[in-house]
C-alpha positions as CSV (number, residue, x, y, z in Angstrom):
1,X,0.0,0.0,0.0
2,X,2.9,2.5,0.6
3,X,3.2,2.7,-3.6
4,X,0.2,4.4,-3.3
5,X,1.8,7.4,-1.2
6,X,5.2,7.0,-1.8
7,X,5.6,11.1,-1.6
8,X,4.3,13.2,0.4
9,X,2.8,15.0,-3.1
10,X,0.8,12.1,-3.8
11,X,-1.7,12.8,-1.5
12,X,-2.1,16.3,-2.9
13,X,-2.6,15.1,-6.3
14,X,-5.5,12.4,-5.4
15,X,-7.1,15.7,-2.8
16,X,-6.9,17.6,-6.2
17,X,-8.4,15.2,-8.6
18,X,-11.0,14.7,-6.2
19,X,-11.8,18.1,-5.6
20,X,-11.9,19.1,-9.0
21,X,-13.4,16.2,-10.4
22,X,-16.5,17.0,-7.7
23,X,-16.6,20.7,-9.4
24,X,-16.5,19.6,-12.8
25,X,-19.0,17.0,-13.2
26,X,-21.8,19.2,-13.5
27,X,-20.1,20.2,-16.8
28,X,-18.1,16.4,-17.9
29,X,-21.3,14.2,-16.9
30,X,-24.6,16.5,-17.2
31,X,-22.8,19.0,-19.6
32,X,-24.6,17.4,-22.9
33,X,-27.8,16.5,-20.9
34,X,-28.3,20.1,-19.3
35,X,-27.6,21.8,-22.8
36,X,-30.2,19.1,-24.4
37,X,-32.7,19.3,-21.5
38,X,-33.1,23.0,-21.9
39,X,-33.6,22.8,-25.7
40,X,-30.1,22.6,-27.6
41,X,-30.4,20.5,-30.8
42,X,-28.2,17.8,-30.6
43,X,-26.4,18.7,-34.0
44,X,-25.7,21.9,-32.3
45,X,-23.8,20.5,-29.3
46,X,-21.8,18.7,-31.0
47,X,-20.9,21.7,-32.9
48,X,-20.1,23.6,-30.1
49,X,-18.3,20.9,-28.7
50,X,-16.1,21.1,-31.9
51,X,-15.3,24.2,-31.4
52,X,-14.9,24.4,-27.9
53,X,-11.8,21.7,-28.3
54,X,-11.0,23.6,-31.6
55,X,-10.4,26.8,-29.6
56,X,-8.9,25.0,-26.9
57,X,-6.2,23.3,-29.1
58,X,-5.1,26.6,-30.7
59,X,-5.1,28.0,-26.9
60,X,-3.2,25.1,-24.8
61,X,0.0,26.3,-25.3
62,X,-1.2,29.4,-22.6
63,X,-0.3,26.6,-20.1
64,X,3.5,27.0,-20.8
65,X,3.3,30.8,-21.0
66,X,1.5,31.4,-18.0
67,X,2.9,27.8,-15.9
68,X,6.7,29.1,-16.2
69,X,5.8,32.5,-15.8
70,X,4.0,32.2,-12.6
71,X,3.1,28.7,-11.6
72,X,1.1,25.8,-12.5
73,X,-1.4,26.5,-9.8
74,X,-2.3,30.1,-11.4
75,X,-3.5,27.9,-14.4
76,X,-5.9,26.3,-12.2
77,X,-6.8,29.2,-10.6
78,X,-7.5,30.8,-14.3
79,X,-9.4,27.9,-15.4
80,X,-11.5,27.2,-12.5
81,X,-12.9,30.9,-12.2
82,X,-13.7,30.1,-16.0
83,X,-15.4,27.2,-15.3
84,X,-17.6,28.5,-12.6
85,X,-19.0,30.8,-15.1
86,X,-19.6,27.6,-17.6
87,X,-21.7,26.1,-14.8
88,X,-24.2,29.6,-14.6
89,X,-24.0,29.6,-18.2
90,X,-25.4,26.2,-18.4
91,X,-28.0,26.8,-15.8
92,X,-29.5,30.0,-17.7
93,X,-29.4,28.7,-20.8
94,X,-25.8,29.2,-22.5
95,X,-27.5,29.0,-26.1
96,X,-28.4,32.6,-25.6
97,X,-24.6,33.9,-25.8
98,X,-23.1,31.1,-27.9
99,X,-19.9,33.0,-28.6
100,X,-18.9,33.5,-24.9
101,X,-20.0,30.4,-24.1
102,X,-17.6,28.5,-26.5
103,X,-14.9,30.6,-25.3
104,X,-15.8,30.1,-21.7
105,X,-15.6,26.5,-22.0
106,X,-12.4,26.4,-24.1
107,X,-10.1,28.3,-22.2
108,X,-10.1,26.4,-18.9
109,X,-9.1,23.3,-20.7
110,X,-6.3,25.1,-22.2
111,X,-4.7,26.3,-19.2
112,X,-4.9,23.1,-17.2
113,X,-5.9,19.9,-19.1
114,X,-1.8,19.3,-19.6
115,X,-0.8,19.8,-15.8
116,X,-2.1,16.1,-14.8
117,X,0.8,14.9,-17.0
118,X,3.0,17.0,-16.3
119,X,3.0,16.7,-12.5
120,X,3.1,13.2,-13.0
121,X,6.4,12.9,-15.1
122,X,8.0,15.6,-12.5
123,X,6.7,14.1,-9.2
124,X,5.7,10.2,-9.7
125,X,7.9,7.4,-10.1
126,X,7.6,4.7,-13.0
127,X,7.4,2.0,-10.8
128,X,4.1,3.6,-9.0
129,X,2.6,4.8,-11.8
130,X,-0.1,2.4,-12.9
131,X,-1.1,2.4,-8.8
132,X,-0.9,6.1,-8.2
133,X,-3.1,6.8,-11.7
134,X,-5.5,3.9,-9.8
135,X,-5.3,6.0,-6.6
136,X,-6.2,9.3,-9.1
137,X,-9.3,7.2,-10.6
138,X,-10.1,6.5,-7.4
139,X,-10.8,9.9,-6.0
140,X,-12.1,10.6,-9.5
141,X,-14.6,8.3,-8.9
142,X,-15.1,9.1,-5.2
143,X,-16.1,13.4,-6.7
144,X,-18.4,11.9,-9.6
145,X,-20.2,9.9,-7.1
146,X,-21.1,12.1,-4.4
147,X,-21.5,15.3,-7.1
148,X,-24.1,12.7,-9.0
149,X,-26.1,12.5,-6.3
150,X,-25.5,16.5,-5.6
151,X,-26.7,17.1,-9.1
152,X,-29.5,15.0,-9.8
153,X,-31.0,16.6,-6.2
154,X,-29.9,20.4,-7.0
155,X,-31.4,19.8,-10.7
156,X,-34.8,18.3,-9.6
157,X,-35.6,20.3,-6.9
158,X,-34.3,23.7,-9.3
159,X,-31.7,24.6,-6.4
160,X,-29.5,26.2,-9.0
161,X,-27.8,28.7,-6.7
162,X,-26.8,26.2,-3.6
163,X,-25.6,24.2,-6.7
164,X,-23.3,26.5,-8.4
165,X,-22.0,28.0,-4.6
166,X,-21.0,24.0,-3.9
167,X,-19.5,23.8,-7.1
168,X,-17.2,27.2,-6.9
169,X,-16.3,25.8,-3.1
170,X,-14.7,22.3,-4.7
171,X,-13.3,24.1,-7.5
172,X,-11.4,27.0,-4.9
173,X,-10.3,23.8,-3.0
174,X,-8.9,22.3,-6.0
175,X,-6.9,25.4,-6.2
176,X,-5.8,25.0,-2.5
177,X,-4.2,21.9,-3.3
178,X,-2.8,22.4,-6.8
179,X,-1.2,25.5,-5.2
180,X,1.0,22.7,-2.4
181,X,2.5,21.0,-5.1
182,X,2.6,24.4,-7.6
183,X,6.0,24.8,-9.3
184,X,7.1,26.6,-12.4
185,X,7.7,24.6,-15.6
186,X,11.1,25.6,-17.4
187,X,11.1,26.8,-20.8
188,X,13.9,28.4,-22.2
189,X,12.0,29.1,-26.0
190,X,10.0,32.4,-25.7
191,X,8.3,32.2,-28.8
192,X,6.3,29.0,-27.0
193,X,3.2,29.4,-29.6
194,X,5.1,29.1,-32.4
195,X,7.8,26.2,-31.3
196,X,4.3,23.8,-30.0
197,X,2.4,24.7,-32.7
198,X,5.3,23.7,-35.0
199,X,6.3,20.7,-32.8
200,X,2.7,19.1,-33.2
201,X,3.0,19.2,-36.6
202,X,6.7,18.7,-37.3
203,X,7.1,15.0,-34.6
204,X,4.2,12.7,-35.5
205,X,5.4,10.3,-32.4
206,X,3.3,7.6,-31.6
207,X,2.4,9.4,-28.1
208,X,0.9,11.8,-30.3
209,X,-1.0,9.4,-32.4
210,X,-2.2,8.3,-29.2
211,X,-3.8,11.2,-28.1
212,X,-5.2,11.7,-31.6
213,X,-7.1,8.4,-31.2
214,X,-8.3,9.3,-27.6
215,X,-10.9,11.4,-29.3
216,X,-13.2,8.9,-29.9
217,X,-13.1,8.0,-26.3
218,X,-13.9,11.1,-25.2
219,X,-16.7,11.8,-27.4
220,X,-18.4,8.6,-25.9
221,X,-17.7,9.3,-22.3
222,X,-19.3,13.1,-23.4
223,X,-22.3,12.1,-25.2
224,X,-23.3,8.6,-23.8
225,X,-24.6,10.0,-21.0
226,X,-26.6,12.2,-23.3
227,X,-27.6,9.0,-25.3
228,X,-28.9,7.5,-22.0
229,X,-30.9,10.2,-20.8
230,X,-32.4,9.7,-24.1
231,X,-33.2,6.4,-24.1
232,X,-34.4,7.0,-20.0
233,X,-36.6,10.1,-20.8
234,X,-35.7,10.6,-16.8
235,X,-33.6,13.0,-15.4
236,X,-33.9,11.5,-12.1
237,X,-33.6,7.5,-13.6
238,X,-30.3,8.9,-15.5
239,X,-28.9,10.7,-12.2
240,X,-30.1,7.0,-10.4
241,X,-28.3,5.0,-13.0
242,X,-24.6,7.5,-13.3
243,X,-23.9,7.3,-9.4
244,X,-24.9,3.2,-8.9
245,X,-22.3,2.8,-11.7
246,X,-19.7,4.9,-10.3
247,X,-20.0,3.1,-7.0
248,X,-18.8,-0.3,-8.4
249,X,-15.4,0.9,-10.2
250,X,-12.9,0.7,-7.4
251,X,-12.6,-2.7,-7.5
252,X,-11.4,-2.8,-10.5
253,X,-9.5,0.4,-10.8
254,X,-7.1,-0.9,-7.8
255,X,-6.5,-4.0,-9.1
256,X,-5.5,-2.3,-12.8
257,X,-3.0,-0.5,-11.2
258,X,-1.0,-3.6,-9.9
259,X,-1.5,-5.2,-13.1
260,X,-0.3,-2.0,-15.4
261,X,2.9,-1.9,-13.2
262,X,3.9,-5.8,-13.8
263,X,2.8,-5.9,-17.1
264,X,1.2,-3.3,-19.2
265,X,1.2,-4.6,-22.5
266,X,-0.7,-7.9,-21.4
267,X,-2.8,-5.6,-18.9
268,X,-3.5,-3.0,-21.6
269,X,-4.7,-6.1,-24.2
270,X,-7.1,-7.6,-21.6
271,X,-9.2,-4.5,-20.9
272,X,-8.6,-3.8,-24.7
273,X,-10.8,-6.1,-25.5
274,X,-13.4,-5.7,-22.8
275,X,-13.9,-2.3,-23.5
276,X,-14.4,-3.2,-27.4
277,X,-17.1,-5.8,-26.6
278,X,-18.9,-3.4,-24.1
279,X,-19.0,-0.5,-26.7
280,X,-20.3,-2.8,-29.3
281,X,-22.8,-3.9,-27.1
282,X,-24.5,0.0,-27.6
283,X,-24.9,-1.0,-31.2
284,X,-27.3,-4.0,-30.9
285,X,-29.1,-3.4,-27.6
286,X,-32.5,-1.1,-27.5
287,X,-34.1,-2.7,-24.2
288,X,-33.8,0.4,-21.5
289,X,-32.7,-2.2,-18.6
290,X,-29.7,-3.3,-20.7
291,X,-28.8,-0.2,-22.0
292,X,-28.4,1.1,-18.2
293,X,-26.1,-2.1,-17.4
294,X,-24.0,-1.6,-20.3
295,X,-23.5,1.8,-19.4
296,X,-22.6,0.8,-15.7
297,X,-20.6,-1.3,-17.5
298,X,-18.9,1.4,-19.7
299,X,-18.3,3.6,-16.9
300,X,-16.0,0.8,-15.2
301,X,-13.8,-0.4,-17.6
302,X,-13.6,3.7,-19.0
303,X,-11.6,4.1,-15.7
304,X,-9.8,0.6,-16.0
305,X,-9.1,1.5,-19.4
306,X,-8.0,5.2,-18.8
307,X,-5.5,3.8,-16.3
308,X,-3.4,1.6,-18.6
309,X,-3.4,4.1,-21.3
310,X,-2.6,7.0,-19.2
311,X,0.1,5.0,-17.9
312,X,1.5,3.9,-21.3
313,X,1.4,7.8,-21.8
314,X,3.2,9.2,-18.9
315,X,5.8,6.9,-19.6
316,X,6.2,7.7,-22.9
317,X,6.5,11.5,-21.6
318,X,8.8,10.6,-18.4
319,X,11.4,8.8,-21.1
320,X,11.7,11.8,-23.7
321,X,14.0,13.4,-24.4
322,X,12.3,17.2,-24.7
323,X,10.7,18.9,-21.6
324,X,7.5,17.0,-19.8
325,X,5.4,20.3,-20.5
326,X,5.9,20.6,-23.5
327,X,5.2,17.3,-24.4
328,X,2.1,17.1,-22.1
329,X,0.8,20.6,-24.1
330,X,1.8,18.8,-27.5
331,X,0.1,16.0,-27.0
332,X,-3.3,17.9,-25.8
333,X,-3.1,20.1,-28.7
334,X,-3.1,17.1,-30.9
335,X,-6.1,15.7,-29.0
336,X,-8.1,19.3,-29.5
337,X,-7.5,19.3,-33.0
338,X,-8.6,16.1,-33.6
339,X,-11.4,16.3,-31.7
340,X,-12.6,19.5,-34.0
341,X,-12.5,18.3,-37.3
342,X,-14.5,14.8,-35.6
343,X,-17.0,17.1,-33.7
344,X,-17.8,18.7,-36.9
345,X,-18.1,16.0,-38.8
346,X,-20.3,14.6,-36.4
347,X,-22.3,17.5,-36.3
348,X,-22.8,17.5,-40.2
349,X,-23.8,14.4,-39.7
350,X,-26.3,14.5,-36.5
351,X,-27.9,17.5,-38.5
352,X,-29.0,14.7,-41.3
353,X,-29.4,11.3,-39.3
354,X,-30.5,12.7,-36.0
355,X,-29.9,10.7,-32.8
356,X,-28.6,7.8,-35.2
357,X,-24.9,9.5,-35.2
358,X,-24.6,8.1,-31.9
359,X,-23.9,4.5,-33.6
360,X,-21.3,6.1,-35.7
361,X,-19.7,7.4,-32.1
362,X,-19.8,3.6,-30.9
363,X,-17.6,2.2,-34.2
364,X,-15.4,5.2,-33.6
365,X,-14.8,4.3,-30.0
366,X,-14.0,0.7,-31.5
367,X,-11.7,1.5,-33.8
368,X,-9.6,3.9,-31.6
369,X,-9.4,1.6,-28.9
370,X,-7.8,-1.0,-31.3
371,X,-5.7,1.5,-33.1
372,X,-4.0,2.2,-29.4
373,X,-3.3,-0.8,-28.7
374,X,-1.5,-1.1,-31.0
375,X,0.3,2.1,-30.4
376,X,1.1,1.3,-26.9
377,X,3.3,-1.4,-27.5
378,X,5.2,0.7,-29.8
């Protein structure tokens, strides 16, 4: 068990993930179903979706500027304040300011999405890093839980304001603890747009390629709850359904963890394949009972999954040759990018064939999990 909190900065790192994660599942889980619930087309979120991770991909290299400038914790700060104002937008219907909105939901991600890497490759070592990422899923876990249950109540019973005040509490809190293990990133280029932007496109490294293919993944983990509440028709069967799932992924996230750091090539095939079989599951099933099990289902191995290839990841960054930072804002970029021209395409798409684009999401997710594991052993 002492792997688990080798340093004293581990603990820091799991209080932070759990705080944040708390904060930010109003937007990560109910994000989709909030902006559908109070009228959004589903072509259009998906097209604001694009451009949110558009914007945010042109944007992330604000991490290094304002990370070795004044901290990694005033990126969290930056991003959290803009979060809070995501949630109101949310609440009071965001479809009314579009424009803000996108960029209020794009620059937080910018400034903080790369600083899980890159305190990893700076303060966790390679022989805990499959159990401390299990440790981090954990306390994810652990915030989407109890803020599930949070939700769903503040949502039915319209507390909207006791809602967003709990949510800018966890968010100042994740703040607190960001700002205990807060250093300053080194980077000697000043012209730090320019060198990412040209380092994305000038290394196509498999790490890269990697994040490129996480898209898919993080499509489904945005909209399936979205296609669930559709299927449900009930907010408060949906809210039900998200925190019973959550409660039975520990298990298996702990477990993972030992597995990933004996062997994570075998370890990274075995929940390869699970997670291919439950996603195809989405493709045949209609019955509302099943579809809630698979989901359950998804939610676990998402985490189990996530584990192994975060690990493969932070590896891959810990071993290279150029700064962690960098690399961490390199490989987000790519992510971003890719997730814009999909988003779009998706939204073209949704716009034509309705909810039936959610099937194409499903073979996407298939494909990309196959196309990393094969990646990973690279």
């Amino acid at each position: 068990m002492k792997e688990y909190f080798y340093k004293r900065e581990y603990k820091w790192l799991y209080l932070t993930k759990f705080f944040y994660i708390f904060a930010n599942s109003f937007i990560d889980i109910f994000g989709t179903v909030m902006l559908y619930k109070n009228g959004m087309p589903l072509y259009e979120i998906l097209l604001i979706y694009g451009l949110r991770f558009g914007l945010m991909g042109l944007c992330s290299p604000l991490f290094l500027k304002v990370a070795s400038k004044y901290g990694i914790a005033s990126c969290a700060i930056l991003a959290n304040m803009l979060r809070i104002a995501g949630v109101y937008m949310i609440q009071n219907g965001a479809q009314n300011n579009l424009l803000i909105f996108v960029f209020v939901m794009s620059l937080p991600g910018a400034l903080s999405n790369p600083i899980a890497d890159a305190v990893s490759s700076k303060y966790v070592e390679n022989e805990h890093r499959g159990r401390y990422n299990s440790m981090r899923n954990i306390a994810r876990i652990c915030g989407q839980a109890f803020a599930s249950i949070f939700v769903t109540w503040g949502v039915v019973t319209n507390n909207q304001t006791l809602l967003l005040l709990i949510i800018s509490i966890f968010f100042l809190l994740d703040y607190l603890c960001t700002a205990v293990v807060d250093y300053k990133p080194k980077i000697e280029n000043r012209h730090v747009f320019q060198e990412t932007i040209k380092y994305v496109f000038k290394h196509i490294d498999s790490y890269e390629l990697i994040f490129c293919l996480r898209t898919s993944h993080i499509i489904e983990r945005l909209f399936v709850p979205l296609y669930l509440y559709l299927v449900l028709q009930d907010f408060v069967a949906f809210g039900t359904v998200v925190t019973i799932s959550l409660m039975f992924q520990m298990i298996t996230v702990v477990l993972v963890g030992r597995l990933t750091d004996k062997d994570t090539q075998k370890t990274n095939n075995f929940v390869t394949l699970i997670k291919v079989m439950i996603t195809a599951v989405f493709l045949f099933v209609r019955d509302k009972i099943w579809i809630s099990f698979n989901k359950m289902l998804s939610d676990n191995f998402e985490k189990v999954y996530e584990t192994t290839v975060q690990t493969s990841l932070q590896n891959k960054i810990k071993l290279a040759k150029e700064d962690n930072s960098l690399l961490s804002t390199v490989g987000q970029m790519s992510l971003c990018f890719t997730e814009f021209f999909v988003f779009s395409g998706l939204s073209i798409m949704s716009y034509f064939v309705g909810s039936n684009v959610f099937y194409v999401i499903f073979i996407l997710s298939i494909f990309s999990s196959l196309g990393i594991n094969v990646l990973v052993k690279k």
